[in-house]
Every structure is written in structure tokens, then in C-alpha cells.
VEXDREN-78857 format. One record per residue (C-alpha): residue in three letters; y, x, z. Coordinates in steps of 0.1 Angstrom, whole numbers, padded with zeros to 4 digits, always signed. Example, Ala and Ser with C-alpha at 12.3 -4.5 7.8 and 13.67 -1.06 7.14 Angstrom:
# VEXDREN-78857
ALA-0045+0123+0078
SER-0011+0137+0071
//
This chain:
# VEXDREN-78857
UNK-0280+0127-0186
UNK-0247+0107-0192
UNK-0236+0085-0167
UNK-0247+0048-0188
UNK-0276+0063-0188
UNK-0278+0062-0148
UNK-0272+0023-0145
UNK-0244+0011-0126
UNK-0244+0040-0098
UNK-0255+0079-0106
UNK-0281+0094-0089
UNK-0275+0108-0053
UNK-0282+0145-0043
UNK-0298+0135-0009
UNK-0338+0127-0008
UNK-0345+0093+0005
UNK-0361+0114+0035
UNK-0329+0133+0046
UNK-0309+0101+0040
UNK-0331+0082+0069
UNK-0326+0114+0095
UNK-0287+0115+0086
UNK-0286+0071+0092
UNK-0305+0077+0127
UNK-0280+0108+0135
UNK-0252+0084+0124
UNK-0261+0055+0145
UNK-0268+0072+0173
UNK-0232+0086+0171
UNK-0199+0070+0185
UNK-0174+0057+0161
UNK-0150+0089+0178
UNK-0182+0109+0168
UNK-0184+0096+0134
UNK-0144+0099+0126
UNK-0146+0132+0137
UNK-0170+0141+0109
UNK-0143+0122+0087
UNK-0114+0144+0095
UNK-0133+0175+0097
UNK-0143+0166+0058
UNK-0112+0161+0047
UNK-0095+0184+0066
UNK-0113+0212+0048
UNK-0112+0193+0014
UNK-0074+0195+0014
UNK-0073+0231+0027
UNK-0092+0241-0002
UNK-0077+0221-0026
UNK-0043+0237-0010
UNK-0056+0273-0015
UNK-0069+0267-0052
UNK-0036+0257-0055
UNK-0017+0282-0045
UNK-0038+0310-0059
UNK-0027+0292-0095
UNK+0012+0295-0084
UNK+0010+0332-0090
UNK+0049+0334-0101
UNK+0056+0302-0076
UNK+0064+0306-0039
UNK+0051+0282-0013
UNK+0071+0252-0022
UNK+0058+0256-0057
UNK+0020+0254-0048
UNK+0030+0225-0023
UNK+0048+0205-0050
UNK+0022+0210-0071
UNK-0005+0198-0045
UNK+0015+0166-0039
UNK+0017+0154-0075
UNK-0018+0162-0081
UNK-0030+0146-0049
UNK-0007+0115-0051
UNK+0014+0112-0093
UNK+0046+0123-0103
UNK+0061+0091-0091
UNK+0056+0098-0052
UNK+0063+0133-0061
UNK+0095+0127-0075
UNK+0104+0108-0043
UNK+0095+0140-0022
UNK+0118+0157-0042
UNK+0145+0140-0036
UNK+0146+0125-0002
UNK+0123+0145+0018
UNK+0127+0181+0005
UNK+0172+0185+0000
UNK+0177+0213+0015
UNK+0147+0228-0007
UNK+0107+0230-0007
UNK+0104+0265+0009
UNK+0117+0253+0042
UNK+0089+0231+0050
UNK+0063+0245+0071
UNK+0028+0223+0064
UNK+0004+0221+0093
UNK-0030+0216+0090
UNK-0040+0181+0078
UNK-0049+0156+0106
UNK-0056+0121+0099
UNK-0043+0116+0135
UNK-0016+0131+0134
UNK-0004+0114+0101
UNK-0013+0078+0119
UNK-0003+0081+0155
UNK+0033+0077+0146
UNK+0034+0045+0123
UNK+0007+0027+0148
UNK+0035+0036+0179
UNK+0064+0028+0153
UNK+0044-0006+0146
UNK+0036-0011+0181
UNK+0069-0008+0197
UNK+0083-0038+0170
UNK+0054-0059+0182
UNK+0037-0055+0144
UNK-0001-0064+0151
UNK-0021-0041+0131
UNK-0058-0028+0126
UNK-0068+0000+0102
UNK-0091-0002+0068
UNK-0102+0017+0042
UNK-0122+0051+0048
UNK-0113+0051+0083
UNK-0127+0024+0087
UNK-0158+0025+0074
UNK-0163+0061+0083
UNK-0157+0045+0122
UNK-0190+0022+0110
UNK-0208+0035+0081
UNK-0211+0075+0065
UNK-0183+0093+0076
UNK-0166+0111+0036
UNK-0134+0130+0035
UNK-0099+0111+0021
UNK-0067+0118+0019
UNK-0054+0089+0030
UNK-0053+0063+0057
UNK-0054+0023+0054
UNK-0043+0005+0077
UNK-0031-0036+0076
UNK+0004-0048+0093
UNK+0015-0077+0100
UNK+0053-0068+0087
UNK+0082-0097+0082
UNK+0117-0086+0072
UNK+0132-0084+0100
UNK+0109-0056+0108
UNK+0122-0029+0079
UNK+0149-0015+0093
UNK+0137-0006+0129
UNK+0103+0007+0112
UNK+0123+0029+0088
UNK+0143+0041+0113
UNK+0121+0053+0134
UNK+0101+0066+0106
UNK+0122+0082+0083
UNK+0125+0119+0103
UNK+0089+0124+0097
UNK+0079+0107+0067
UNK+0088+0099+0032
UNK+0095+0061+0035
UNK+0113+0039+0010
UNK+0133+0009+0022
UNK+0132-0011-0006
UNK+0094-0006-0012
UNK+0088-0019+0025
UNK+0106-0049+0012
UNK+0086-0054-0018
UNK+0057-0054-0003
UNK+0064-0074+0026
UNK+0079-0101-0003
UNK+0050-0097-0025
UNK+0022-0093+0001
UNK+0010-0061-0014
UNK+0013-0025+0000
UNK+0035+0004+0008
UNK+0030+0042+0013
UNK+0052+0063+0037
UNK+0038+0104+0036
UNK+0035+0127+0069
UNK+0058+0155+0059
UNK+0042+0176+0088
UNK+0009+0173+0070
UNK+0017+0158+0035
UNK-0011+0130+0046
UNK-0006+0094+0028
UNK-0007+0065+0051
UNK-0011+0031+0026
UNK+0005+0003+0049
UNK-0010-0033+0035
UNK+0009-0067+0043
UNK-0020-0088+0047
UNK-0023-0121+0020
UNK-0018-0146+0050
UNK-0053-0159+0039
UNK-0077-0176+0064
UNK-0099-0147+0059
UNK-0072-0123+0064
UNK-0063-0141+0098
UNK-0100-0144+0108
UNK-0104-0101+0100
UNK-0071-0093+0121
UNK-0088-0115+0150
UNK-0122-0096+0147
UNK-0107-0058+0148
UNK-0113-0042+0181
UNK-0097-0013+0197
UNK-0119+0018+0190
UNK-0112+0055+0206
UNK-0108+0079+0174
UNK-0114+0112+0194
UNK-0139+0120+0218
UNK-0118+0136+0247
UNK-0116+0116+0278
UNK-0088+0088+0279
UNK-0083+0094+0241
UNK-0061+0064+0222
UNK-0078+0037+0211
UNK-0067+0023+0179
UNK-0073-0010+0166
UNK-0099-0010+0138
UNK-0114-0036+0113
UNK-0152-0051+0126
UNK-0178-0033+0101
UNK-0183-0067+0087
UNK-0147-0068+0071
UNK-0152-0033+0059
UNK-0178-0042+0036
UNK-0161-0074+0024
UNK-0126-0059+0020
UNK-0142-0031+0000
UNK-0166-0051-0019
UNK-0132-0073-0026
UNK-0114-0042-0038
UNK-0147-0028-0058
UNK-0144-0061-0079
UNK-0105-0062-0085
UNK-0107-0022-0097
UNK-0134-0035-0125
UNK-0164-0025-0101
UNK-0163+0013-0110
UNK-0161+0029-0079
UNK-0185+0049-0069
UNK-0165+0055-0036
UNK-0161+0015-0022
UNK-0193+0011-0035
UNK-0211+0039-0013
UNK-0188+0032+0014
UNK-0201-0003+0016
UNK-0236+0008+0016
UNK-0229+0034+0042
UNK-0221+0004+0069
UNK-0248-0016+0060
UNK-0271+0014+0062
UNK-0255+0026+0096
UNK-0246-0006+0113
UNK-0281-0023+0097
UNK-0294-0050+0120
UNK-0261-0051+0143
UNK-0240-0067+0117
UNK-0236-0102+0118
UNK-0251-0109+0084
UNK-0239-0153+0086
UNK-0204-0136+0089
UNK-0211-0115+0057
UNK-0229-0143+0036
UNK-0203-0172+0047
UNK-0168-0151+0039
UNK-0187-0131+0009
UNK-0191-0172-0008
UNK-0155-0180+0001
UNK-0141-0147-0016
UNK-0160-0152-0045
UNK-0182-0116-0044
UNK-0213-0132-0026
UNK-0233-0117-0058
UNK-0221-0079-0045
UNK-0226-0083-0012
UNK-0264-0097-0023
UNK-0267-0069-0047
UNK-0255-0042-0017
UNK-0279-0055+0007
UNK-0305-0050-0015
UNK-0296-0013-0027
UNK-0291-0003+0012
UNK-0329-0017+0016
UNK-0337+0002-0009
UNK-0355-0028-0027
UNK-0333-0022-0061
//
């Protein structure tokens, strides 16, 4: 079966039964409980991507199957940065821990912190936090970054990541987004300058400090409300021509998890004003199951 012949999303491999016993499991989890499921995912997603790898680097050493991983994982571009910033005295002398989503984010968050940046963080995380946990390599995460900001945040970045000055500065100029890469872990952290946008403003208001692991007195990070998940998704499944298949399901996740706890006046009121109240109508009704 060819994927137009599916309709706009392809079949799932999970019964409508075992779907409704993993939604109760979820809700009944924490969001620490839930983001653990997250990093466990994609710690073991990158770990075997990392050993297929390797095993294809049979004349390569180590720094061969970890350049290769990084360009695959993230384009040549990034990886051409790597080369020449993070790696000079040569690929074979960095020693790659495990990944951690954690441990990629706990830096920039006390880096952002200690400049006074207010923050919250978005993407996967986030809706992993609220909806169906899925592995990424990544980690999203909104800033509230002026000028005057770059050089003590590259500074206090730039022993343990891959960070680019000038790119901080274009994306603080141009309201977009910025990457800096955990060489401890090779884990991408996507830093976004938020549009300045009464939405935007009302979203960095409504993000609440969360605890990410479930040991007691573990950090609490500040994390988008599981309302703004789905509209900053559904806002980004739109822009990228609505193809993917991983907003998309991320979106239904929340509403399936989160269900009757969301505020929907929220969703319907800021869904009209971004202009994707037809998704968020049609996501409702797929998470019903009434499509």
C-alpha cells in the first residue's frame, strides 16, 4: 500500500485496544515518569544508530564512525563546524558518553539562568512531559536572548559545546533559532528566540517548572503548558507543508494523554488567532477517534 493511498496519516502498528491501556498508563504517570520513557527511547535509538555506524567504519577508527554519525544525524553543514572548531586537536581524542538529554540541557538552562534569560523548553520534550513519550535527538527549548546576552552565554558555553557567535546573533536579530551541540554526548540543543508575539508572551507566562527525573529534590525545569505544545506544533506542522507525521502524532499524543485536563477555550481562542483553528479541529477529532 503506498502512502497516498493511506490519506493524510499511515496506519499505526498499535490496536485501538493497546492504545487505550498505554493512554491510562501514561496519564497515570508523572511528567518525570513520562520523560524518562523519552530519554530511555532515544538513548537506545542513538546507541544503535552509533553501533550500526561504527560496524560500517571497518577501515575507520572511532573518530571516523563519530563523524560519520554527526553528519548523518545533523548535515554536512554542522558537521563541518565540528570539524573545525570543536574537534583541532583531532576526532580520536574525544571520548562520547552515553547520550542524556539531561545532560546535553542542564548546562545551557544554568548558562541562561545565570544571565537572567527567562526560558521554557518545547518540542519533544515537551510534549513527551504531556503527551506519548518518542525518542529525539534533540532538545527545544525557547529563550528570551537580546544582544547583550551573546558573549557571556558563549563564554560560558563554548568548553562544552559547539556554539557559533555569529549564529547566536542571527537569530537573536532575525527572531529565529540557533543550535549549540553537547560535545560530551554529541546531543543537539535548538535554542529559539521567541517572535515577541502576544501569543508568544502569553506561552512564556503559562510554562511551569516541571521535575524531569524522578529522584527526590531533582531540578525542575521550566516547561511549556500542554496547551502550547499542541499549538506550537500544530503551528510548525503547517509552516513544514503539514507532512509530518512526527508533530502530527505528537499533537495527538497530548490531547490523548492530557484529554479532559486541557483547557480546550485556550486551544480554540489562540488556534483562531494563529490561523490553524482547522488542525487543531481536525486533531481533536482524530484523538476522539471520530475521523
Amino acid at each position: 500500500m503506498s502512502s497516498a493511498e493511506w490519506g493524510p496519516h499511515p496506519p499505526t502498528d498499535t490496536t485501538p485496544g493497546a492504545e487505550a491501556v498505554q493512554v491510562a498508563l501514561l496519564r497515570r504517570a508523572s511528567v518525570a515518569g513520562r520523560v524518562r520513557l523519552a530519554r530511555s527511547l532515544s538513548q537506545t535509538a542513538m546507541e544503535l544508530s552509533r553501533r550500526a555506524i561504527r560496524a560500517t567504519q571497518a577501515t575507520g577508527g572511532r573518530g571516523e564512525a563519530l563523524d560519520a554519525f554527526v553528519e548523518l544525524v545533523y548535515g554536512t553543514p554542522v558537521a563541518e563546524g565540528l570539524r573545525k572548531r570543536a574537534w583541532p586537536h583531532g576526532q580520536q581524542e574525544v571520548t562520547v558518553r552515553p547520550p542524556d538529554l539531561l545532560a546535553a540541557l542542564s548546562p545551557v538552562v544554568d548558562a541562561l539562568e545565570a544571565l537572567g534569560v527567562a526560558y521554557h523548553l518545547g518540542g519533544s520534550v515537551a510534549s513527551s512531559a504531556h503527551g506519548m513519550p518518542r525518542s529525539t535527538v534533540d532538545v527545544d527549548l525557547v529563550a528570551e536572548l537580546a544582544l547583550r546576552h551573546v558573549a557571556g552565554l558563549v563564554e560560558r558555553l563554548r568548553d562544552a559545546y559547539y556554539v557559533e557567535p555569529d549564529a547566536v546573533r542571527r537569530a537573536i536579530a532575525t527572531r529565529s533559532s540557533f543550535n549549540v551541540i553537547h560535545l560530551a554526548t554529541m546531543l543537539k540543543v535548538d535554542v529559539f528566540v521567541p517572535q515577541g508575539r502576544p501569543y508568544d508572551r502569553e506561552a512564556a507566562r503559562r510554562a511551569a517548572p516541571h521535575p524531569l527525573e524522578e529522584a527526590p529534590g531533582a531540578r525542575a525545569f521550566r516547561v511549556a503548558s500542554p496547551e502550547d505544545v499542541i499549538l506550537t506544533k500544530l503551528e510548525w506542522y503547517r509552516a513544514g507543508g503539514e507532512v509530518s507525521e512526527r508533530q502530527w502524532h505528537d499533537v495527538l499524543g497530548v490531547l490523548r494523554v492530557k484529554g479532559q485536563a486541557l483547557d480546550v477555550a485556550y486551544l480554540e481562542r489562540w488556534a483562531h488567532e494563529l490561523g490553524i483553528g482547522d488542525l487543531l479541529g481536525r486533531a481533536q477529532a482524530e484523538a476522539r477517534g471520530t475521523l
